[in-house]
DRENDO-1510 file (C-alpha; in Angstrom, 1 decimal, always signed):
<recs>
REC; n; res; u; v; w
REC; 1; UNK; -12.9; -16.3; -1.6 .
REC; 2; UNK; -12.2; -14.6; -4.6 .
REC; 3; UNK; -12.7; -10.9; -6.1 .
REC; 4; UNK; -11.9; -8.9; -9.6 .
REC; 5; UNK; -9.7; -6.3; -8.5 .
REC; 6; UNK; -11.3; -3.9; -10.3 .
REC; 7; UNK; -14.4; -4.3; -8.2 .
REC; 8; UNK; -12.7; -3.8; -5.0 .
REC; 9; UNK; -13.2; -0.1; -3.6 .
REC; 10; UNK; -9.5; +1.5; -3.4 .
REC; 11; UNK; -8.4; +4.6; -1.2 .
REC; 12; UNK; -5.9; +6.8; -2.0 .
REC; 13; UNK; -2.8; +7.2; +0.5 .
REC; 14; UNK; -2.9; +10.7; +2.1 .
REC; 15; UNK; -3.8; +13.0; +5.1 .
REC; 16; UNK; -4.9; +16.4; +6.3 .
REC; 17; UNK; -6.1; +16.3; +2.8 .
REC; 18; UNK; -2.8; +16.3; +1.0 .
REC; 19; UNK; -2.2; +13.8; -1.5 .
REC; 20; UNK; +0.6; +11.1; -0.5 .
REC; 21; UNK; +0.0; +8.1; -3.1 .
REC; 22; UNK; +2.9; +7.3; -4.6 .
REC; 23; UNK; +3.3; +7.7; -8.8 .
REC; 24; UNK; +4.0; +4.3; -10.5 .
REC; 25; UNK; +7.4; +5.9; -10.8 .
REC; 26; UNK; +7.7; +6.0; -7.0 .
REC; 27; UNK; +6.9; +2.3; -7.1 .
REC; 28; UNK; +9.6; +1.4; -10.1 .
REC; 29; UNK; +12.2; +2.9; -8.3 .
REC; 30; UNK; +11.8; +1.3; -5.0 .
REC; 31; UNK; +11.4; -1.8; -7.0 .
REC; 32; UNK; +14.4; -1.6; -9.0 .
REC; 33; UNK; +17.0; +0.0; -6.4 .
REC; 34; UNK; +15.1; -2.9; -4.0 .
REC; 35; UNK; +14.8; +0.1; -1.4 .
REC; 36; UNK; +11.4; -2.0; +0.2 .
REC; 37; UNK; +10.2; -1.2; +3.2 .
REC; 38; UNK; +9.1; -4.1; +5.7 .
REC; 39; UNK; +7.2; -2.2; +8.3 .
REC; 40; UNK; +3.0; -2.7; +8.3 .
REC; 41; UNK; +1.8; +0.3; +8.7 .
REC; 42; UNK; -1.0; -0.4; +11.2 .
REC; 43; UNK; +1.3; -1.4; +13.3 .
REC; 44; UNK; +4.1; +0.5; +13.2 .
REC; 45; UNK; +2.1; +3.8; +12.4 .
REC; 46; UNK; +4.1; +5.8; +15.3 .
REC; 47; UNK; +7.3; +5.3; +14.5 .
REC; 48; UNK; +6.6; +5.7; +10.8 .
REC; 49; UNK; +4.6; +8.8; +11.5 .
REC; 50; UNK; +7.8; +9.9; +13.8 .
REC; 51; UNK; +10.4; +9.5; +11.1 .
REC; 52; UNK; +8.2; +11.7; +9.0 .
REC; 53; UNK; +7.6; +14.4; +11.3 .
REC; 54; UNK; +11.6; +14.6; +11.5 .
REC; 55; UNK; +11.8; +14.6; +7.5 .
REC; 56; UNK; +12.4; +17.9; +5.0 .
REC; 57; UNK; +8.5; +17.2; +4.0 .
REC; 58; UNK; +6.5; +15.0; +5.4 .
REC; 59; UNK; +3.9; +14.1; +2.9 .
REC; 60; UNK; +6.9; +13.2; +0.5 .
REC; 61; UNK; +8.3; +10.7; +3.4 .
REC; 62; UNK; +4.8; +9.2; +3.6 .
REC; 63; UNK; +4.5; +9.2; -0.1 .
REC; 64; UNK; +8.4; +7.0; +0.0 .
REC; 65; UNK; +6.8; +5.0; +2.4 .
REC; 66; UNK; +3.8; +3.6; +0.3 .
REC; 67; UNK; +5.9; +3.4; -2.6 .
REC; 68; UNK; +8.6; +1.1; -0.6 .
REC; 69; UNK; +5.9; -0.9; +1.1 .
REC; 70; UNK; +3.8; -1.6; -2.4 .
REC; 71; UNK; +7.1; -2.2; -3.9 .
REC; 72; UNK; +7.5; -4.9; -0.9 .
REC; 73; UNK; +4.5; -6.9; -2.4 .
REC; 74; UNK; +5.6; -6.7; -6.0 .
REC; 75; UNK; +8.7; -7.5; -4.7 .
REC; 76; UNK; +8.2; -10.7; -2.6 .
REC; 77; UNK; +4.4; -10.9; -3.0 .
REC; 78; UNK; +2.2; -12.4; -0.7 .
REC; 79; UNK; +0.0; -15.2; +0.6 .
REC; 80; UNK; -2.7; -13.7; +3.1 .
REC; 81; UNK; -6.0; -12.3; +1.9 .
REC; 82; UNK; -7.4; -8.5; +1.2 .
REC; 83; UNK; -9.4; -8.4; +4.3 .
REC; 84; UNK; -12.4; -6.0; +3.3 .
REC; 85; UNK; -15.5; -5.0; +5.3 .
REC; 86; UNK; -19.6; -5.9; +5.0 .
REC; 87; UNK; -19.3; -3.1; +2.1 .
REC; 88; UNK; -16.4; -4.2; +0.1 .
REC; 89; UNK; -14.5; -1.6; +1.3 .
REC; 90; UNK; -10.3; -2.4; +2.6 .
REC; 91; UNK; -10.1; -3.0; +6.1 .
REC; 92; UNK; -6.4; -4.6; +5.5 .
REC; 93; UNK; -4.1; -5.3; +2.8 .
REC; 94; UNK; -4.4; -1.6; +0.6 .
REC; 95; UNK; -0.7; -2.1; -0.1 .
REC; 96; UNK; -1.0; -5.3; -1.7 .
REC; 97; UNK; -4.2; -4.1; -3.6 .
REC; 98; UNK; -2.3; -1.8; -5.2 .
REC; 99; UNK; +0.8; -4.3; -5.9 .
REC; 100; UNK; -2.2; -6.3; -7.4 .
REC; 101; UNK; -2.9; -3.2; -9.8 .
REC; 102; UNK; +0.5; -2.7; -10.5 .
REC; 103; UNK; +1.7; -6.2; -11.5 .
REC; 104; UNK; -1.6; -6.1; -13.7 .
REC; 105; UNK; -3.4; -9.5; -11.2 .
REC; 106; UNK; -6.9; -9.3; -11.9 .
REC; 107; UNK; -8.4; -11.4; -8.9 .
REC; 108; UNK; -6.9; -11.7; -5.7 .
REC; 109; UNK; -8.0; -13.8; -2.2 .
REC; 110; UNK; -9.8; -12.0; -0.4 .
REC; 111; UNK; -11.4; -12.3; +3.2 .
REC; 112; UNK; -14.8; -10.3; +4.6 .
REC; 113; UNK; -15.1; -9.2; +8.2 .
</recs>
């Protein structure tokens, strides 16, 4: 199936309600020093979150992380769906919704659970 992505709901990146979405800068330097990060973050969440509980600040290691994990998909882009929920809402794939944004795709595959 197939979806604008301007009609699919996005989330910013962030927790204890600090803001860690990364800046399209963010994003152009990962993608031009091809610093990409491989990781998912579902599943590798702990040592992710671990790294960043070690780092100066960690909302600025999270924010790195995003930007290196979007940069990923703009990078090397990707073949499975957006997997979103009963109310259009991301259940997987919010990094390569926001690659979609930032490479300017306007419909991407998506998949409803």
């Amino acid at each position: 199936m197939k979806k604008k992505v301007s009609e699919i709901c996005d989330v910013l990146y962030g927790e204890n309600n600090v803001c860690c979405e990364p800046s399209k800068d963010d994003i152009d330097r990962a993608v031009k020093k091809n610093d990409l990060e491989i990781r998912w973050f579902q599943r590798d969440i702990n040592l992710i979150d671990g790294e960043c509980k070690l780092a100066e600040n960690r909302y600025d290691c999270m924010r790195q992380y995003h930007a290196r994990r979007i940069a990923f998909f703009v990078v090397n882009k990707w073949t499975n769906p957006i997997v979103l929920n009963r109310e259009w809402r991301i259940k997987d794939g919010l990094h390569r919704l926001k690659a979609a944004r930032y490479l300017g795709i306007e419909v991407v595959d998506i998949e409803i659970e």
